[in-house]
C-alpha positions in Angstrom: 4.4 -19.5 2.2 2.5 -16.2 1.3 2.9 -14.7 -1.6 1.8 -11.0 -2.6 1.5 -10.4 -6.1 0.3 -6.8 -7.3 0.7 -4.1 -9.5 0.9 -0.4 -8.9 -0.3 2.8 -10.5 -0.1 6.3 -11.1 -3.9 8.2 -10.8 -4.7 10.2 -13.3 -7.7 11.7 -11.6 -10.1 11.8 -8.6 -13.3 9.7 -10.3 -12.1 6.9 -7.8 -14.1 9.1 -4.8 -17.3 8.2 -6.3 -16.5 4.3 -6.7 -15.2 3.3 -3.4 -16.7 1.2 -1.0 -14.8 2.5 2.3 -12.4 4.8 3.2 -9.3 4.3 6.0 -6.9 7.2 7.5 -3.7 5.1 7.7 -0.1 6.0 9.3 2.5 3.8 8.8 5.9 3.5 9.4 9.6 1.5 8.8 11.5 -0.3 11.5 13.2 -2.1 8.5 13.9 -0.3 4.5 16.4 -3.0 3.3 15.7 -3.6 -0.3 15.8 -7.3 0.9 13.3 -6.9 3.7 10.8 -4.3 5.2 9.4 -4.4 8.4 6.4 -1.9 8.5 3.6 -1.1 11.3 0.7 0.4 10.5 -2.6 1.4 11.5 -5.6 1.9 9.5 -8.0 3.9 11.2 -8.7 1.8 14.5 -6.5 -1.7 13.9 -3.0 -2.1 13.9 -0.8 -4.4 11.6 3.0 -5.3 11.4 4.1 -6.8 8.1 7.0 -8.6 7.2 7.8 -8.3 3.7 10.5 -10.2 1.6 12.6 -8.4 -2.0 10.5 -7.6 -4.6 10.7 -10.0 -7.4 9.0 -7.8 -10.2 5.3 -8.0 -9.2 5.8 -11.0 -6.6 7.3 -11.0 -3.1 6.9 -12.6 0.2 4.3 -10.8 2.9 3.7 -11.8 6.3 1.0 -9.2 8.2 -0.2 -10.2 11.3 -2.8 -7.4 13.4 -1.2 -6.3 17.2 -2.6 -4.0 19.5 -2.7 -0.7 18.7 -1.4 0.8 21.7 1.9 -1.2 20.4 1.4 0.1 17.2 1.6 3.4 18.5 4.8 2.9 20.4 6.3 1.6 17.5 5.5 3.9 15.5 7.9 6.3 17.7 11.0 4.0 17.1 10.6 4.0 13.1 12.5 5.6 10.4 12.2 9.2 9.3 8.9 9.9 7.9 6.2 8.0 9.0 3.4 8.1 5.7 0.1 9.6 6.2 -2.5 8.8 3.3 -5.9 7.9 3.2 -6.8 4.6 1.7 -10.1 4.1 -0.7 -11.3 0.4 -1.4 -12.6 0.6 -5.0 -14.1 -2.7 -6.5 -14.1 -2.9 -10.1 -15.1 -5.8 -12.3 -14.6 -8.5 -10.1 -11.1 -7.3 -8.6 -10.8 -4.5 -5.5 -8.4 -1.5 -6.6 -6.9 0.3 -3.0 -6.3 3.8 -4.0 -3.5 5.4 -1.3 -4.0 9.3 -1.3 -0.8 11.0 0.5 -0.8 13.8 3.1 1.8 15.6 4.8 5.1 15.7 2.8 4.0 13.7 -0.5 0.9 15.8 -0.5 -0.5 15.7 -4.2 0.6 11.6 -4.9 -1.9 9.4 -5.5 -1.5 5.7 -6.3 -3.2 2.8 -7.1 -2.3 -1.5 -6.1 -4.4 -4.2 -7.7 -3.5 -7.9 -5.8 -3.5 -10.6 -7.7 -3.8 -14.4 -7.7 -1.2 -15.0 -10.1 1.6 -13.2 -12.1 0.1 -13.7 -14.9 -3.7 -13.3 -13.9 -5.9 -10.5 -16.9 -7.9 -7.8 -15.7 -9.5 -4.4 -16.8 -8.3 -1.0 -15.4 -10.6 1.5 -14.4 -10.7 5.2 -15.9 -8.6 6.7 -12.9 -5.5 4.5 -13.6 -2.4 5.9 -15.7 0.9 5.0 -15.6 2.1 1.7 -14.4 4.6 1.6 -11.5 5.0 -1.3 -10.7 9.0 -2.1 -9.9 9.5 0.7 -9.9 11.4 1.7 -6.6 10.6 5.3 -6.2 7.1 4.2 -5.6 7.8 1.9 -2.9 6.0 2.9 0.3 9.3 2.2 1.9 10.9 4.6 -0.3 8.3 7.2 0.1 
């Protein structure tokens, strides 16, 4: 089975910009909100993904992403629930572990937020100077939610 374990953060600042590694323009949208399941679709810059994701469990849940065609993508995106999320996505490694740093556009312009994956629920690491206030569980910062 697979297993996503992360942890979510508010940023405090824009320092990330000068650490990351790449840089994705993502849209993605909801054929599925239940708080039991999401079903999202996605595409990051020129690849497409749909992603199964189980109830969060605190900082564990079950996620299934498989990449499609983006030309599906696309069409799916037009049968997904009201708004489909604009942000760009900055890869930031830091001591070992790679921080993804989601900037919104559109709508939730101004919201910037930070996911750390893990191997374990229990796993240490350090947090670099951009990261503030921990979200994670915190349903009003669920993409899904967004």
């Amino acid at each position: 089975m697979a297993f996503e374990i992360e942890h979510k953060y508010l940023v405090t600042n824009d320092c990330y910009k000068n650490l990351a590694t790449a840089k994705f323009h993502i849209f993605q949208g909801y054929l599925c909100r239940e708080p039991e399941r999401t079903v999202r679709v996605r595409i990051k810059t020129d690849r497409a993904y749909i992603t199964v994701k189980g109830k969060n469990e605190g900082a564990k849940r079950l996620e299934f992403e498989y990449e499609i065609p983006k030309e599906d993508a696309l069409k799916m995106l037009e049968i997904c629930q009201s708004p489909i999320l604009e942000k760009v996505r900055y890869n930031v490694p830091y001591e070992g572990k790679l921080w993804e740093v989601d900037e919104f556009l559109g709508s939730k312009k101004g919201l910037t937020l930070a996911e750390i994956e893990l191997e374990s629920e229990g796993e240490s690491y350090s947090k670099p100077g951009f990261i503030g206030e921990n979200v994670t569980g915190n349903p009003k910062y669920y993409n899904s939610n967004l």
